[in-house]
Structure formats: C-alpha cells, structure tokens
KOLLOMAR-703069 format. One record per residue (C-alpha): residue number from 1; x, y, z; residue in one letter. Coordinates in steps of 0.02 Angstrom, whole numbers, plus 32768, in hexadecimal, padded with zeros to 4 digits. Each point is the difference from the previous one (the first is absolute). Example, Ala and Ser with C-alpha at 12.3 -4.5 7.8 and 13.67 -1.06 7.14 Angstrom:
REC;resi;east;north;up;resn
REC;1;8267;7F1F;8186;a
REC;2;8045;80AC;7FDF;s
This chain:
REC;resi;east;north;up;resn
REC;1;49E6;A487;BE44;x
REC;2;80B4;7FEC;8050;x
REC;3;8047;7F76;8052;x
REC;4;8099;7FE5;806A;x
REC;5;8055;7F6C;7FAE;x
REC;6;7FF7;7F90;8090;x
REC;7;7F6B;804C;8068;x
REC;8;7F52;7FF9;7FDC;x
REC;9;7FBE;802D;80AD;x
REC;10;7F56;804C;802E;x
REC;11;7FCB;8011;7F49;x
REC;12;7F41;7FFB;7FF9;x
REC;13;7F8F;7FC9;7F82;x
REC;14;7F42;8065;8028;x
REC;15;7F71;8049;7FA9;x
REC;16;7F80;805A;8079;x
REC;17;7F71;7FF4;7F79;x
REC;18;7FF9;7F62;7F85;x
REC;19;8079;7F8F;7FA4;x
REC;20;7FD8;8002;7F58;x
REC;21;7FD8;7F60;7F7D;x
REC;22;8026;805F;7F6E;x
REC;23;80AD;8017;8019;x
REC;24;8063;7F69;7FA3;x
REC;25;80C5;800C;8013;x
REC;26;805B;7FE3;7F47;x
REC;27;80BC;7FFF;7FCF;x
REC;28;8043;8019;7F68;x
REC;29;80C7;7FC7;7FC7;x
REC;30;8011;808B;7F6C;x
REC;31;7FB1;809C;804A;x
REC;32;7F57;7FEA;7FCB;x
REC;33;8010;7FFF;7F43;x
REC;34;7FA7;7F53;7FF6;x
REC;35;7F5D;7FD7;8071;x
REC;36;803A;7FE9;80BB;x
REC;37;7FFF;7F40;8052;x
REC;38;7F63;8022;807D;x
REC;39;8068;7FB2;80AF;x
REC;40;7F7C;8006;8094;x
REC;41;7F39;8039;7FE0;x
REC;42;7FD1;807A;809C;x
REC;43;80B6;8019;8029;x
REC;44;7FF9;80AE;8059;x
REC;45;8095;801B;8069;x
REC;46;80AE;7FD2;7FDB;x
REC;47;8097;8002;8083;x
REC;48;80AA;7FC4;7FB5;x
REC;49;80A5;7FDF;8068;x
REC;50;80B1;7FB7;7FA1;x
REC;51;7FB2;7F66;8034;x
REC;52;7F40;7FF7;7FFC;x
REC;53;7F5B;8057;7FB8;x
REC;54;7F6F;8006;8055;x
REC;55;7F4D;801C;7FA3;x
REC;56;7F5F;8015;8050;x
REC;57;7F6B;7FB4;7F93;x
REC;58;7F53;8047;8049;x
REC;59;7F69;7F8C;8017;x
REC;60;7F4C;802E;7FB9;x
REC;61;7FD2;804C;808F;x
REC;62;8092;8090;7FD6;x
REC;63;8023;800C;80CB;x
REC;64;8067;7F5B;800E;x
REC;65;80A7;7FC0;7FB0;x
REC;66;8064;7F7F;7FE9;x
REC;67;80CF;7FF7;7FEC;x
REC;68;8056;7FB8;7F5F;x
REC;69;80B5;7FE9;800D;x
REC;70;80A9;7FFF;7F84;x
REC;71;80B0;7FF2;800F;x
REC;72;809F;8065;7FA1;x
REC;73;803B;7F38;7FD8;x
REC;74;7F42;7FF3;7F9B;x
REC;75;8022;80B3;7F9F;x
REC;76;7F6D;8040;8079;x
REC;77;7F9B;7FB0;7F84;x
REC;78;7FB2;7F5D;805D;x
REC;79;7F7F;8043;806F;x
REC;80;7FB2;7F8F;8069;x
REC;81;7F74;8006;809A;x
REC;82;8059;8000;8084;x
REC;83;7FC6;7F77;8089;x
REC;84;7FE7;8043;80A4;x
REC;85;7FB7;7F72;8095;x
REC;86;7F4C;8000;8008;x
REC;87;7FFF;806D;8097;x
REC;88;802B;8080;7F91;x
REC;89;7F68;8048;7FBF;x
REC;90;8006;8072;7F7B;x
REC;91;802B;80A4;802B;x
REC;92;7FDF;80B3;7FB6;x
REC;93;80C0;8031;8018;x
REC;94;8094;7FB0;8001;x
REC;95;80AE;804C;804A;x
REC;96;80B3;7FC7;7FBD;x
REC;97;805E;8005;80A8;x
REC;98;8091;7FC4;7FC3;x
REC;99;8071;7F9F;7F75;x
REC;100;80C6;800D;8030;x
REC;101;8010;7F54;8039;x
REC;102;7FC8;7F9F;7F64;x
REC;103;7F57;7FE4;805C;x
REC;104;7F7A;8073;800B;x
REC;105;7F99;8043;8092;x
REC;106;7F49;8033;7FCE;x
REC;107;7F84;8053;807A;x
REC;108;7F3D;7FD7;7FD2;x
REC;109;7F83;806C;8039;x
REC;110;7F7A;7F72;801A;x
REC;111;7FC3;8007;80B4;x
REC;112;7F81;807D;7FC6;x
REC;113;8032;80C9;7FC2;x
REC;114;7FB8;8038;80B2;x
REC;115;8086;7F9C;8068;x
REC;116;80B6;802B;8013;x
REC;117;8029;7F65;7FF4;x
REC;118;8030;7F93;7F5B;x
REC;119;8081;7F6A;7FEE;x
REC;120;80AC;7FF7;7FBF;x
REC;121;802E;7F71;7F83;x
REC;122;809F;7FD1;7FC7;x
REC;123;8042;7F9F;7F4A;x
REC;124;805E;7F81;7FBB;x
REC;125;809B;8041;7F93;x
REC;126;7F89;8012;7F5D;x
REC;127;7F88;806D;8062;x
REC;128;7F65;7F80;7FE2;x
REC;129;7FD8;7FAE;808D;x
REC;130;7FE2;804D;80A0;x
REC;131;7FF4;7FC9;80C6;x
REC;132;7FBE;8045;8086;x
REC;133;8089;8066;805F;x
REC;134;7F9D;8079;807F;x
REC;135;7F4E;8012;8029;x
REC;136;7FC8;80AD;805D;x
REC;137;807D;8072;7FBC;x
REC;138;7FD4;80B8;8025;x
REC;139;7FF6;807F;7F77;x
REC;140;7FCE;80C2;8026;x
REC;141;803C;805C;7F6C;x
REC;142;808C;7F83;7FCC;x
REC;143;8011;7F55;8037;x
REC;144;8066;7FE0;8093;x
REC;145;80A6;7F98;7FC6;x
REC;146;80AA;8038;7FED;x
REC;147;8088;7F9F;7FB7;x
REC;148;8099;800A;807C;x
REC;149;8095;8032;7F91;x
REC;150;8085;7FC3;808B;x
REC;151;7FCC;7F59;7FE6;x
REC;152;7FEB;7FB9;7F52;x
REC;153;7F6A;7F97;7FEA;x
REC;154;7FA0;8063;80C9;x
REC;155;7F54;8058;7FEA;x
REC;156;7FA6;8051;8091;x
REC;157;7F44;7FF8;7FFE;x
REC;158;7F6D;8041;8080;x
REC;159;7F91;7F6F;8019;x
REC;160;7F4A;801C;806C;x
C-alpha cells in the first residue's frame, strides 16, 4: 500500500464479511531463515505511516476489532491496545484520518454499521491514548474531514 510521507488521510481499515482469529502477525530480523518472533495473535490489518502502525486484532465473534498501536521510535515493534474512552465501543472498522501533525485522528465506526454517524478521536504523541474529539461525524462513502493545507495544524469536519 502507498503512503504520502506526511498524509495518511481517508485510509480505511474494513472487511464486509468476518475478521478472522487465525491470522497472527510475526516479524522476523534475518528474512525468515530462523522461526519468526509471533508480534500480535489475531492481528489482521496493518496500516503503517513514517510515524505509526496501526493493527487491527479481531474479537471471537470475527465481526468486531480492536486497535493496537506502535511507533518508528519503538522499531514498530511495541504494539500495544490502544485506549480509547469508554464511550468508545468497539467498532467493526476503524479509519486513519490523519497523522501529519505528530497526533493522530481516528474515525470509529461504533454508533452502529446502519448509522452514518461514528466519532472521531484524537492521540497523544505515542498514538496510545485517545480523547474524544467529535461525536456525530457523517460518513457516506468516506468520512467527512479534510485537513486544511493553508493552515498547518486546521481540519474541517461535517458534524450532525
């Protein structure tokens, strides 16, 4: 997958069927040629930015996951569970709006996959710890924020 360097906008984390459990995410420091260093059991997705790497780990259930979380300064290596306010129920996608400003912005879908609605969060420098930033933001086919590139640090989003 391609990145810009310093934009991550609008990139969308989604499976339409099930999440699988028997996916387990390994690494490996010399190509494979001794037995891989298992990293994160059920880790399914993976988005990575010059900054941060985003993993989705899928629950039991296979239709729900949750978001583990690494840093270039950890060698993308320490993945942790992200934590998200209680408000934030777990959510069958996630969307990584945006990480230019040494913060990220992270749409949840968790007001239910028939609304248009879900909540935007946004983190602390290590991408760990998130707070509620917007409640009601509108998604159709993408989410409704843009990042205003005038004005360093200015994001536009449709609230309902």
């Amino acid at each position: 997958m391609t990145r810009d360097d310093t934009n991550t906008r609008h990139q969308r984390f989604s499976k339409k069927l099930a999440w699988s459990t028997e996916i387990d995410l390994y690494y490996s420091d010399d190509f494979f040629k001794s037995s891989p260093v298992i990293l994160l059991e059920h880790g399914n997705t993976i988005i990575k930015t010059p900054q941060y790497m985003f993993v989705s780990v899928s629950y039991e259930d296979q239709k729900r996951v949750s978001v583990y979380t690494s840093t270039f300064r950890s060698g993308f290596i320490d993945l942790r569970k992200a934590r998200l306010p209680r408000e934030a129920v777990t959510t069958t996608t996630f969307t990584l709006m945006d990480t230019s400003e040494d913060q990220v912005f992270l749409y949840l879908e968790n007001k239910g996959q028939k609304t248009p609605f879900g909540s935007l969060y946004i983190s602390d420098e290590g991408a760990r710890a998130f707070s509620l930033s917007m409640e009601n933001i509108i998604k159709g086919n993408a989410v409704d924020f843009e990042r205003v590139t005038s004005l360093d640090g200015t994001f536009i989003a449709n609230k309902f």
